[in-house]
C-alpha positions as CSV (number, residue, x, y, z in Angstrom):
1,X,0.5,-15.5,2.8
2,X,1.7,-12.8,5.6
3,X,2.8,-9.3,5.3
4,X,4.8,-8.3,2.1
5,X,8.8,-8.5,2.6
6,X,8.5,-4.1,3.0
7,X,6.0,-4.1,5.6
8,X,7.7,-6.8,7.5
9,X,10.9,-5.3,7.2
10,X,9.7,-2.1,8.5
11,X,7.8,-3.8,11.5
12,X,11.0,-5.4,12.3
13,X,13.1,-1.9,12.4
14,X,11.0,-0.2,14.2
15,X,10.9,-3.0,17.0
16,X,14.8,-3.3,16.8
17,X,14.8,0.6,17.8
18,X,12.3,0.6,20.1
19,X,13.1,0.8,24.0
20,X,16.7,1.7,23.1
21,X,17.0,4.4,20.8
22,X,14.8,6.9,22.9
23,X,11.4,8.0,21.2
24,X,10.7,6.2,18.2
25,X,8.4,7.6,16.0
26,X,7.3,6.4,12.5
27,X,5.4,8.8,10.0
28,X,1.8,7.9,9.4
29,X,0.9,5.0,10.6
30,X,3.6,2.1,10.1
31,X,1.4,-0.7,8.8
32,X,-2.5,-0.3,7.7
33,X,-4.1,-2.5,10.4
34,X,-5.6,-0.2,13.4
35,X,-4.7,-3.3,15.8
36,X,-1.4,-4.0,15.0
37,X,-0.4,0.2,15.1
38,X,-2.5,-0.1,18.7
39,X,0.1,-2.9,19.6
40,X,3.0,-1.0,18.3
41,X,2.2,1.8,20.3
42,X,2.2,-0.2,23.7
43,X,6.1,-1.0,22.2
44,X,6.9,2.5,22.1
45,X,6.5,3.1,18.9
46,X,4.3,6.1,18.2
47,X,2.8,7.4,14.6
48,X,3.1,10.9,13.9
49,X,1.5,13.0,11.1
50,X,3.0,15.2,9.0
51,X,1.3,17.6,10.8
52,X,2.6,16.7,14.1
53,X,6.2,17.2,13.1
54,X,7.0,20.7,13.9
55,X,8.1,20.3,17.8
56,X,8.1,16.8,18.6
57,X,10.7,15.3,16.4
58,X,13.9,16.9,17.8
59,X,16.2,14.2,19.4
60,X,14.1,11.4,18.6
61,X,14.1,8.9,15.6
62,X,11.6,9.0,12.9
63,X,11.2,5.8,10.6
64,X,9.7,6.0,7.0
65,X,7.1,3.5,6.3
66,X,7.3,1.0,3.4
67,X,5.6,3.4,1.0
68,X,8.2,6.4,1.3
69,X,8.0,9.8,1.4
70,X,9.0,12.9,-0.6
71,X,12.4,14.3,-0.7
72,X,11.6,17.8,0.2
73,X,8.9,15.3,3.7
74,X,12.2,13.2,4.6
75,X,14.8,17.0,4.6
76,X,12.0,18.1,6.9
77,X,12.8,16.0,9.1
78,X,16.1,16.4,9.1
79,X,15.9,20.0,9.4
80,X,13.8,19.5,12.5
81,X,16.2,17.6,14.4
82,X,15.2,14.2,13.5
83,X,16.6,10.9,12.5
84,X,15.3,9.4,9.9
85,X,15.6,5.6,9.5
86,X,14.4,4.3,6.0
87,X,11.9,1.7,6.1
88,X,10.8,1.9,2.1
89,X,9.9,-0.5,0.7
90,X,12.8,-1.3,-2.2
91,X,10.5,-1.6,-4.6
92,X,9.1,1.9,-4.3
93,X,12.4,3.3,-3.7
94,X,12.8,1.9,-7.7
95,X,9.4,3.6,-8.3
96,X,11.0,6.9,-7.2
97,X,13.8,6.7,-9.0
98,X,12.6,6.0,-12.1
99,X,10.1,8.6,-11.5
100,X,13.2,11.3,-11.1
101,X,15.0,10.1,-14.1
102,X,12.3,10.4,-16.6
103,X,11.0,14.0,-14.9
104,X,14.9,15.1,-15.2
105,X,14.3,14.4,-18.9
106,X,11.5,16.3,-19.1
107,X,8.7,13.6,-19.7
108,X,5.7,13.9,-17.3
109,X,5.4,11.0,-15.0
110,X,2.0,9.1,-14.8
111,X,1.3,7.6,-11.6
112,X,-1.7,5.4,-12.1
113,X,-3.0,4.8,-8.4
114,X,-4.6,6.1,-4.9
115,X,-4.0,9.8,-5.4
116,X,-3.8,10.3,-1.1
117,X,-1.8,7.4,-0.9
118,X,1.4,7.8,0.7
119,X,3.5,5.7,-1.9
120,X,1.6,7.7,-4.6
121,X,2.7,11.4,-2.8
122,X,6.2,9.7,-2.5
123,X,6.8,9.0,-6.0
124,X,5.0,12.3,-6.8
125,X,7.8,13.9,-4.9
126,X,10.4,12.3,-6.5
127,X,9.0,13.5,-10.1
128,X,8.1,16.9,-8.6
129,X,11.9,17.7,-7.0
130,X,13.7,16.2,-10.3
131,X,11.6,18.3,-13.1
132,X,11.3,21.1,-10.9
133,X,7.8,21.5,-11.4
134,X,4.2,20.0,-10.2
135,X,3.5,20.2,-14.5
136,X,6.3,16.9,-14.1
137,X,3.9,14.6,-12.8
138,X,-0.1,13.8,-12.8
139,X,-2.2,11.1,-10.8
140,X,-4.8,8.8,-12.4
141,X,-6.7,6.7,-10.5
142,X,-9.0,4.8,-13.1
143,X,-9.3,4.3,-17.2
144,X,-11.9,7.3,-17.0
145,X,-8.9,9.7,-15.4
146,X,-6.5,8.5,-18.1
147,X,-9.4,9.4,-20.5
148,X,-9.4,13.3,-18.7
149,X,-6.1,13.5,-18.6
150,X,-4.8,16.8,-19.8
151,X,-1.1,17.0,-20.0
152,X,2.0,17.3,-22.0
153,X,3.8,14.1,-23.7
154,X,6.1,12.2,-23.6
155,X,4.9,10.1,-20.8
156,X,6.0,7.6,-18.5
157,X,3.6,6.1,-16.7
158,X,4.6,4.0,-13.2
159,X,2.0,2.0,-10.7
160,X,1.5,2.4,-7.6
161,X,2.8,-1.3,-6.1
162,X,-0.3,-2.3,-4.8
163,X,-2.9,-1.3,-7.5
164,X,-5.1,-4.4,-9.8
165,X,-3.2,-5.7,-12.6
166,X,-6.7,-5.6,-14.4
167,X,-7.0,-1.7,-13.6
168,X,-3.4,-0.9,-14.4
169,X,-3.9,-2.9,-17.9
170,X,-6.9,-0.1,-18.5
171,X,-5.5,2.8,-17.6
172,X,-2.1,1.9,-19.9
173,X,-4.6,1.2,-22.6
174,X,-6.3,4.5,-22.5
175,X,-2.7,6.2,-22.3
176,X,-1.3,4.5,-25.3
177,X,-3.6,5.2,-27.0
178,X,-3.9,8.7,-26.6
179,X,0.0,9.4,-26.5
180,X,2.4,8.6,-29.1
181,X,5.4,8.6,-27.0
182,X,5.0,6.8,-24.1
183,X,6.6,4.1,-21.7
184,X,5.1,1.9,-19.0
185,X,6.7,0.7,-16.1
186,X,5.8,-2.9,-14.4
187,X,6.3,-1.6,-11.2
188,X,3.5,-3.7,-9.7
189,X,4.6,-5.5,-6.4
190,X,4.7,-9.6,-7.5
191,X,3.7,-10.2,-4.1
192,X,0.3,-8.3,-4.8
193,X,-0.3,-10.0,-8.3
194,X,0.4,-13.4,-6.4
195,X,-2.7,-12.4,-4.4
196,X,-4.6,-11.1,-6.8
197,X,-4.7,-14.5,-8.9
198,X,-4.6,-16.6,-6.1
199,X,-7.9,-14.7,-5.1
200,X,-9.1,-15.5,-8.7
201,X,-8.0,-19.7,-7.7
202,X,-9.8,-19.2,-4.4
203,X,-13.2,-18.3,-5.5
204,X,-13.5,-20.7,-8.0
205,X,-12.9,-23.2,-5.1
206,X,-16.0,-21.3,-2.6
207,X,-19.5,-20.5,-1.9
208,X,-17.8,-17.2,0.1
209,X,-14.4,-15.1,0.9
210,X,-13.1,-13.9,3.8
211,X,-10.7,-11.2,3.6
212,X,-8.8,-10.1,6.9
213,X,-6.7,-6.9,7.0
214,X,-7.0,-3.4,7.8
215,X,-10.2,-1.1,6.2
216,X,-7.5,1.3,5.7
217,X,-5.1,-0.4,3.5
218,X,-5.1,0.1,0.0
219,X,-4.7,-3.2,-1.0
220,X,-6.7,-5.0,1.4
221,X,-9.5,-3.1,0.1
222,X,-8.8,-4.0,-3.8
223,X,-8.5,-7.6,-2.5
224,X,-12.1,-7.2,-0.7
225,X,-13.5,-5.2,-3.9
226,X,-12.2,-8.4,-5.9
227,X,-13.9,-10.8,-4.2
228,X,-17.3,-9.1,-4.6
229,X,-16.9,-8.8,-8.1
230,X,-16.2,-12.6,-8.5
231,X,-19.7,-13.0,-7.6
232,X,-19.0,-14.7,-4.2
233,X,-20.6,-13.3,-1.0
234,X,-17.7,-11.4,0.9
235,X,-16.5,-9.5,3.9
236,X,-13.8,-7.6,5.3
237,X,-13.0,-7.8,8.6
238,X,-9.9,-6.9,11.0
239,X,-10.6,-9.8,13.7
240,X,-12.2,-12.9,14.2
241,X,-14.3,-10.9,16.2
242,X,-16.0,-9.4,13.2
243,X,-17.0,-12.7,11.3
244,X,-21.0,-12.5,10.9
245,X,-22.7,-15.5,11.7
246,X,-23.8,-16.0,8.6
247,X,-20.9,-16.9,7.6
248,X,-21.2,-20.1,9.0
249,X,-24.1,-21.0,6.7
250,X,-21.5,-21.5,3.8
251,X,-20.2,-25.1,3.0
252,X,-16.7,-23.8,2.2
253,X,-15.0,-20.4,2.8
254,X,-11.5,-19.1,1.4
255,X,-9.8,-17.0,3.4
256,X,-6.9,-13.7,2.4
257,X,-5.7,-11.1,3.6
258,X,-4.2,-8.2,2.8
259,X,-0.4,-7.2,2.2
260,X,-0.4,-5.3,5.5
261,X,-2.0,-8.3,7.8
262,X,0.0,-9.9,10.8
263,X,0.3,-14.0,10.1
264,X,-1.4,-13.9,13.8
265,X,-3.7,-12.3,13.0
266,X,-5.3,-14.6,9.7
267,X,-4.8,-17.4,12.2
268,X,-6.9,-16.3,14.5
269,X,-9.6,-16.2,11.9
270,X,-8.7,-19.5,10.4
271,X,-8.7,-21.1,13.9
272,X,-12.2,-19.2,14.7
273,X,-13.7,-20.7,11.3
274,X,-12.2,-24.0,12.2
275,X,-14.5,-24.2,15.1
276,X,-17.9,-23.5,13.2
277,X,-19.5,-25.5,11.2
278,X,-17.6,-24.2,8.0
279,X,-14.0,-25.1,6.9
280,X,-11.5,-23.0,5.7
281,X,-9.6,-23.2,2.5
């Protein structure tokens, strides 16, 4: 399967506005794959840090990424004489809201993920703007954080979209048990539980798992992690390129990638594997 519906959308804006609406700049990197951003940037579209803001953005037009931003990152921007074009990911935009509405009540909002993730410091913003205080929100990123946690109930606890069903499952455990009032939102992306088990379907089918996608997405990573843990011998790689010989020494290899991964890319790899004397699943 390709790139989730919010990466592609975004990709797809930011073309659209490239080459005709002056400088196009997205904040952070748009998608988590080092070649496509490289590829991007030959469009004219150019990543920017936060940090990079303060002098560049002024008459140009800043996209937000499928993971979002803060409220208090995207009036920034605005402030700064940029304009912003909203690339979130729906999904998360239903993250953040939820995240306001239970912080307005006064609950503190969970986020069970990457704690420097930008989807994570999104929803964390949302929380933080709509309670009016960094007490209205805490980040766990495993069972063992949950079991640390020191904070005030009720809780709501939200996932970051891309996190393991199994890891989500532990860390709600650990909360419900230790808080009496509590609610859990499934606010994991379908598209990255579809992996997830078809990962699980895979393995049982091969001596060894490639999985293609950026070393700096989130969820490519979990999908890599995954694989290791199902026993099978496994790598991560961002380009044919990168498959090890030995891979080759395998009877049958599955191949995944990540949420963030360009359909060209995967087929470059499948095509590569094609060649050897594996075959691809």
């Amino acid at each position: 399967m390709g790139p989730c519906m919010g990466v592609k959308r975004g990709l797809d804006l930011a073309r659209s506005l490239a080459g005709s609406e002056g400088m196009v700049y997205t904040l952070g990197p748009l998608i988590h794959n080092p070649q496509a951003v490289a590829e991007l940037r030959e469009e004219g579209v150019v990543p920017l840090s936060e940090a990079e803001l303060d002098g560049r953005v002024a008459g140009t037009t800043v996209v937000i990424r499928a993971h979002g931003v803060a409220p208090e990152l995207r009036s920034r921007i605005g402030r700064l004489g940029g304009r912003v074009v909203d690339a979130t990911c729906p999904r998360v935009i239903a993250s953040q809201k939820r995240a306001a509405a239970y912080a307005r009540k006064g609950w503190t909002v969970v986020i069970a993920g990457d704690r420097d993730h930008g989807e994570v410091e999104g929803i964390a913003g949302h929380a933080r703007e709509a309670g009016g205080s960094d007490r209205s929100w805490a980040v766990v990123g495993s069972a063992d954080e949950a079991e640390a946690l020191q904070v005030e109930g009720p809780v709501a606890v939200i996932a970051q979209t891309t996190i393991r069903a199994e890891e989500y499952r532990a860390i709600c455990e650990v909360l419900s048990r230790r808080f009496s009032v509590i609610e859990i939102v499934d606010s994991i992306c379908p598209a990255t539980a579809e992996r997830q088990e078809a990962l699980a379907e895979l393995a049982r089918a091969c001596d060894a798992i490639v999985v293609v996608g950026g070393r700096n997405s989130a969820n490519t990573s979990r999908l890599y992690r995954a694989a290791a843990e199902l026993g099978k011998a496994a790598w991560l790689i961002e380009r044919a390129a990168e498959l090890p010989p030995e891979i080759f020494g395998f009877e049958r290899v599955g191949l995944t990638s990540g949420a963030s991964t360009p359909d060209s890319y995967v087929d470059e790899v499948e095509e590569r594997l094609a060649r050897g004397p594996a075959s691809a699943v």
